[in-house]
N, CA, C and O of each residue as an XYZ file, in Angstrom:
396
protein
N       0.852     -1.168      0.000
C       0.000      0.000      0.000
C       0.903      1.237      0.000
O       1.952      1.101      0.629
N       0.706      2.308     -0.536
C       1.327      3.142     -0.862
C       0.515      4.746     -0.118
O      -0.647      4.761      0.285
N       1.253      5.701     -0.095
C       0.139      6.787      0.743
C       0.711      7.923     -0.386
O       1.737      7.903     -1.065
N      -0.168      8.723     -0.316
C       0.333     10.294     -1.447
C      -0.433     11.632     -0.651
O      -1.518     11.462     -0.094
N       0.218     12.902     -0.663
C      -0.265     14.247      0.323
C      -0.176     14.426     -1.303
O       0.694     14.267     -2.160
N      -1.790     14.918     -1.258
C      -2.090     16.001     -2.704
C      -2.480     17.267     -2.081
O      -3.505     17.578     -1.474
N      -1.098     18.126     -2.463
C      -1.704     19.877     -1.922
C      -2.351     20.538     -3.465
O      -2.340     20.227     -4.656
N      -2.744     21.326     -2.838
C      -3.230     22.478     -3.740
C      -2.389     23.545     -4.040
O      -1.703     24.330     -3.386
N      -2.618     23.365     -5.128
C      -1.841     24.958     -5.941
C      -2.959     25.865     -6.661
O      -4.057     25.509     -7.090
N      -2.353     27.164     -6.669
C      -3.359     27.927     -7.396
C      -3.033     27.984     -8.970
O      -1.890     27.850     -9.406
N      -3.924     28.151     -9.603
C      -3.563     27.976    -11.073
C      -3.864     29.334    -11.304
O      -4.172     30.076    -10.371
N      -3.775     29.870    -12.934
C      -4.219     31.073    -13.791
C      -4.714     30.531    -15.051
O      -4.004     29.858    -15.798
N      -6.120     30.869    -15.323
C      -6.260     30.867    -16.697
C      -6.269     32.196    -17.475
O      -6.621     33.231    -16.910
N      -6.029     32.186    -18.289
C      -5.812     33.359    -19.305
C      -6.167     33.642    -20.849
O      -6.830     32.610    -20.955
N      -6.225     34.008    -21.668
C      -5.974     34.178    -23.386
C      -4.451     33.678    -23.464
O      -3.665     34.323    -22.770
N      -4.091     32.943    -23.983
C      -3.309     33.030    -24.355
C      -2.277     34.098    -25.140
O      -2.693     34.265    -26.286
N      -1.673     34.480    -25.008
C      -0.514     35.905    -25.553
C       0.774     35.434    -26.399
O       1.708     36.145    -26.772
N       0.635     34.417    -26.550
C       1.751     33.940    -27.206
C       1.986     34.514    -28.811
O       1.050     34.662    -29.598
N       3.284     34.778    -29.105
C       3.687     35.704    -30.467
C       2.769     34.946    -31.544
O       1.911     35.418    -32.289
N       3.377     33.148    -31.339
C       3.065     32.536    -32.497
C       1.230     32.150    -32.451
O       0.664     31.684    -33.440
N       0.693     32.367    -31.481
C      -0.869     32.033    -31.276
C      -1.786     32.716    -31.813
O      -1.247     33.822    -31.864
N      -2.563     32.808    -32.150
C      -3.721     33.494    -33.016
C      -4.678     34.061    -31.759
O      -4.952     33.358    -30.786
N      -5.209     35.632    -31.954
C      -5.995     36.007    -30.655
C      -7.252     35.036    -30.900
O      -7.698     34.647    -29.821
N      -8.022     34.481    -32.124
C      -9.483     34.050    -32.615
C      -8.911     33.430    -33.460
O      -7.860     33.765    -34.005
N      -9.661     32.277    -33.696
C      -9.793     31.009    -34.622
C     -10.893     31.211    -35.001
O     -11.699     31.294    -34.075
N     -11.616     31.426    -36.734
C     -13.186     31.563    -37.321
C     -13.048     29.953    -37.762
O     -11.956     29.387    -37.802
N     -14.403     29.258    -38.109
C     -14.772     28.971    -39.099
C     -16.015     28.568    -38.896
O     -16.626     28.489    -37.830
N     -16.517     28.202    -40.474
C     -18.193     27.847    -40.357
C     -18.500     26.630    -40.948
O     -18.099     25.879    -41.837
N     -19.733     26.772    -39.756
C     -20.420     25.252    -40.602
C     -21.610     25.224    -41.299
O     -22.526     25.975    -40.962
N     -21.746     24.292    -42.426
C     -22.961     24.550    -42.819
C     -24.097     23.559    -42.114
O     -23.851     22.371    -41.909
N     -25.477     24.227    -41.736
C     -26.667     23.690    -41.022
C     -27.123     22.608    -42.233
O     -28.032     21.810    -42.004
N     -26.389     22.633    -43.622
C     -27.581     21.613    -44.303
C     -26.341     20.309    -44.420
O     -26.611     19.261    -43.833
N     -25.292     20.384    -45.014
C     -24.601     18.904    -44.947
C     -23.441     19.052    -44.044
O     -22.354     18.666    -44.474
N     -23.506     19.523    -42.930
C     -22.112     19.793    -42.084
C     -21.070     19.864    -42.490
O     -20.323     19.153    -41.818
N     -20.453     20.481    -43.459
C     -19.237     20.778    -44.088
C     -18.841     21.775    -42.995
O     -19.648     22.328    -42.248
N     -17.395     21.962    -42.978
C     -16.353     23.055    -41.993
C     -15.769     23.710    -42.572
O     -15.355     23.023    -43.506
N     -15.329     24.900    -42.690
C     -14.605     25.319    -43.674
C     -12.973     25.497    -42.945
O     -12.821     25.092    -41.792
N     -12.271     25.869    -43.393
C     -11.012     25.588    -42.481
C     -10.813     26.844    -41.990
O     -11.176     27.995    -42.229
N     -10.138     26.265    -41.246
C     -10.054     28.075    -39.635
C      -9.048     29.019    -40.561
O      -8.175     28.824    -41.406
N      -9.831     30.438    -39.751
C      -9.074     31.669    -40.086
C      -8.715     32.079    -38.890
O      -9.363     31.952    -37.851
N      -7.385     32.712    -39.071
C      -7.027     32.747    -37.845
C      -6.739     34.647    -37.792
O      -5.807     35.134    -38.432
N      -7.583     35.422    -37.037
C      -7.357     36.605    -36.238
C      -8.146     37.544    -37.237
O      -8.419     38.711    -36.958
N      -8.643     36.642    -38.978
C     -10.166     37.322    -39.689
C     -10.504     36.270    -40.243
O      -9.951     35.223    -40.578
N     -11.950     36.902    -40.314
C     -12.683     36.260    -40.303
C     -13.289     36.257    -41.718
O     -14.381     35.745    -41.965
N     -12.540     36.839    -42.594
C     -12.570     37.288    -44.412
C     -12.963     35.936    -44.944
O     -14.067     35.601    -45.372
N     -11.822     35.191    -44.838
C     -11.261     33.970    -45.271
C     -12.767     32.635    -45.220
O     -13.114     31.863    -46.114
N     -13.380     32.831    -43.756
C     -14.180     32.151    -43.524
C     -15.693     32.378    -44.315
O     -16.278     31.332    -44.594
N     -16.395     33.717    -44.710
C     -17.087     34.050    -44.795
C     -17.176     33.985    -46.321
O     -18.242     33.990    -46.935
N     -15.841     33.918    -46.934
C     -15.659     33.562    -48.453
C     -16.193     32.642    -48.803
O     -16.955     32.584    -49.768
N     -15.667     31.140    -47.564
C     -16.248     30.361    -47.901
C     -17.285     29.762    -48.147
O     -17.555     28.885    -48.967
N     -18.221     30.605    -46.915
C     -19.497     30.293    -47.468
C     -19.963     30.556    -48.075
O     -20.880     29.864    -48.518
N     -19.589     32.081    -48.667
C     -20.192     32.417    -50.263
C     -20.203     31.455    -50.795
O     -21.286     30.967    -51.118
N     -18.996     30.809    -51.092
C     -18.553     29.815    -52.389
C     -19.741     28.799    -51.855
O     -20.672     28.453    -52.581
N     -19.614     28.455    -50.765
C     -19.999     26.660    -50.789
C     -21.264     27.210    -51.283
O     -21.473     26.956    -52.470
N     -22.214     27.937    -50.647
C     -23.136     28.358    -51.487
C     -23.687     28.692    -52.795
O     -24.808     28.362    -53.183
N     -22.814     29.377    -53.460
C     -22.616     29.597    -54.779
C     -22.718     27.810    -55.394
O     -23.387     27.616    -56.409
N     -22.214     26.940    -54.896
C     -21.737     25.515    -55.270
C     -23.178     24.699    -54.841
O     -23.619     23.767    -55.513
N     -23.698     25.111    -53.852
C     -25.043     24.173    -53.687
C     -25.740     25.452    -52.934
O     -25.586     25.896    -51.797
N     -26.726     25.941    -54.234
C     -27.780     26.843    -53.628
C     -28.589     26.865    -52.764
O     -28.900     27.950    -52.274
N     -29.228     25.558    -52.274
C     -29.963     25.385    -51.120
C     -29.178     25.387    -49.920
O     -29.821     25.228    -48.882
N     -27.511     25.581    -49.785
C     -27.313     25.304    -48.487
C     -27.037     26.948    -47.817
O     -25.896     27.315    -47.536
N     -27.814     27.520    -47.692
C     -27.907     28.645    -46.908
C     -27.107     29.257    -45.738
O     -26.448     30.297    -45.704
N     -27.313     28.451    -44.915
C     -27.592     28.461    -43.140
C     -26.135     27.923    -43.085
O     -25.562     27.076    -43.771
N     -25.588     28.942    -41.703
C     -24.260     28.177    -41.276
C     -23.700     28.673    -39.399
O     -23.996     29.653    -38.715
N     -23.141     27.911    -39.219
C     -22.705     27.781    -37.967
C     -21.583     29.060    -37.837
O     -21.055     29.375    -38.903
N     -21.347     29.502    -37.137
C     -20.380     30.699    -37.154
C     -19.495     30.043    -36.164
O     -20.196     29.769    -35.191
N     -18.062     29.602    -35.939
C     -17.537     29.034    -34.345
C     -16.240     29.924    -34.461
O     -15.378     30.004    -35.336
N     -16.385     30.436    -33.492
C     -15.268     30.803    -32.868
C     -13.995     30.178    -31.649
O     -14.575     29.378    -30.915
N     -13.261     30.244    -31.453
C     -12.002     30.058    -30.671
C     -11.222     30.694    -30.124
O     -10.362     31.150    -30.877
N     -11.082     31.057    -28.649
C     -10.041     31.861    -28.325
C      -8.936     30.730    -27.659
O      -9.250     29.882    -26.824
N      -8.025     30.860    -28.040
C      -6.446     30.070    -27.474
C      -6.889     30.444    -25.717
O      -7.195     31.600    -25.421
N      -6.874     29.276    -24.602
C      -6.356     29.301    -23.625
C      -5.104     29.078    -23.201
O      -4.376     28.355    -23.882
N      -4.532     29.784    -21.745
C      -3.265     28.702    -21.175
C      -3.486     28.756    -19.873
O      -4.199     29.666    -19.451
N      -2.931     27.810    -18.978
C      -3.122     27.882    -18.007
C      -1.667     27.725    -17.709
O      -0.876     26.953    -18.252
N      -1.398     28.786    -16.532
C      -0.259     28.818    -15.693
C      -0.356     28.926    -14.288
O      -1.296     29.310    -13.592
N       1.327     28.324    -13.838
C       1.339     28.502    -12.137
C       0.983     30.140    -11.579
O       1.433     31.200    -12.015
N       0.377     29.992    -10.885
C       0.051     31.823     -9.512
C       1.233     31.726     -9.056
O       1.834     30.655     -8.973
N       1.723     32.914     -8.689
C       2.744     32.568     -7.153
C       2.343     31.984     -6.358
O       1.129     32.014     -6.154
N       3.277     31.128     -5.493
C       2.772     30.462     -4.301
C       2.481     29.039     -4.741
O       2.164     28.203     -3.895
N       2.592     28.666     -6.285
C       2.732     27.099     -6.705
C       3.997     27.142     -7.181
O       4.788     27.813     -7.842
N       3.804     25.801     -6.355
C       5.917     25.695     -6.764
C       6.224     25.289     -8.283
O       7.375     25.052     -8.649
N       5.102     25.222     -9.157
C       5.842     24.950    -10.372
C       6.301     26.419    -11.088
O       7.161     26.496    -11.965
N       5.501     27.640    -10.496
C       5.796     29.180    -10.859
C       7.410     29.352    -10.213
O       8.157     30.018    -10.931
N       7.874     28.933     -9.213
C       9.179     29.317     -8.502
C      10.065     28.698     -9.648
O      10.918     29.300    -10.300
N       9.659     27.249     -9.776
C      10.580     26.541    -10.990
C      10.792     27.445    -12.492
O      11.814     27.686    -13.135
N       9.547     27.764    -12.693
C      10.092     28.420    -14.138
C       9.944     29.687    -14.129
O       9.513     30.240    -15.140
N      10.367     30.641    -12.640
C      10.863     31.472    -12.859
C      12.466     31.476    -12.674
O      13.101     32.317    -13.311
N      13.008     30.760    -12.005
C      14.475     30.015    -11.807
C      14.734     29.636    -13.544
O      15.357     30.505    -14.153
N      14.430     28.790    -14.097
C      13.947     28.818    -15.482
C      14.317     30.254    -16.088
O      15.522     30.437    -16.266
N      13.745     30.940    -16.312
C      13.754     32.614    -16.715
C      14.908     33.114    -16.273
O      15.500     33.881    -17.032
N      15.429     32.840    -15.109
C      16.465     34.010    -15.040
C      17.348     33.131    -15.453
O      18.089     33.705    -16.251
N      17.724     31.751    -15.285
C      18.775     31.098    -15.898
C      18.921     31.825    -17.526
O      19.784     32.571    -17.990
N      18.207     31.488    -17.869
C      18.172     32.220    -19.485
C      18.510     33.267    -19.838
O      19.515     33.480    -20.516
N      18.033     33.772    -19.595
C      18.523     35.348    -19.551
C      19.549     35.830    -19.036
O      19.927     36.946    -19.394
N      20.266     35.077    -18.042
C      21.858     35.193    -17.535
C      22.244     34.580    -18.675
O      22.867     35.279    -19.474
N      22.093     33.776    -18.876
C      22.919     32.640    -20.402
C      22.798     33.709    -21.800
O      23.729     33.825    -22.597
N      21.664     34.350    -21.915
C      21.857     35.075    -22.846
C      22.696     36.273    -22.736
O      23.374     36.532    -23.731
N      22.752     36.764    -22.100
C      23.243     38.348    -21.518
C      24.878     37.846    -21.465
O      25.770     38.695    -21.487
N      25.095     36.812    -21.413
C      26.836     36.342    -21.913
C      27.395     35.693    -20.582
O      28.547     35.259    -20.543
């Protein structure tokens, strides 16, 4: 038999901010044969084309799903020891970079 202490840590959720992340993910669906159109990421141009087209391509399919996406992340609060770790993390780096 084995025993385990599970503490609590505080977490953060957020938007994600990351350079390479997109603030919004578009795309649509259509209500008559569930087609998706493929995601646009930060406009929503790209998406709305498509349904012109698919439309234009089968006149009865009208109607469409609009979905959106915002990127989450979740990170350590202070006061969880995985935040102490990768801020130790951070400054290592940045000493390593700085020469």
């Amino acid at each position: 038999m084995s025993r385990a202490v599970i503490k609590t840590a505080e977490w953060t959720l957020s938007l994600d901010e990351s350079p390479d992340v997109p603030r919004i993910v578009y795309r649509a669906a259509c209500l008559e044969c569930g087609m998706v159109s493929l995601p646009g990421s930060d406009e929503s141009l790209s998406v709305e084309v498509w349904a012109i087209k698919h439309t234009g391509l089968n006149p009865s399919h009208r109607r469409f799903t609009l979905r959106t996406a915002q990127p989450w992340v979740v990170e350590p609060a202070p006061g969880n020891p995985y935040y102490d770790a990768e801020m130790d993390e951070r400054h290592d780096r940045a000493r390593n970079e700085a020469g």
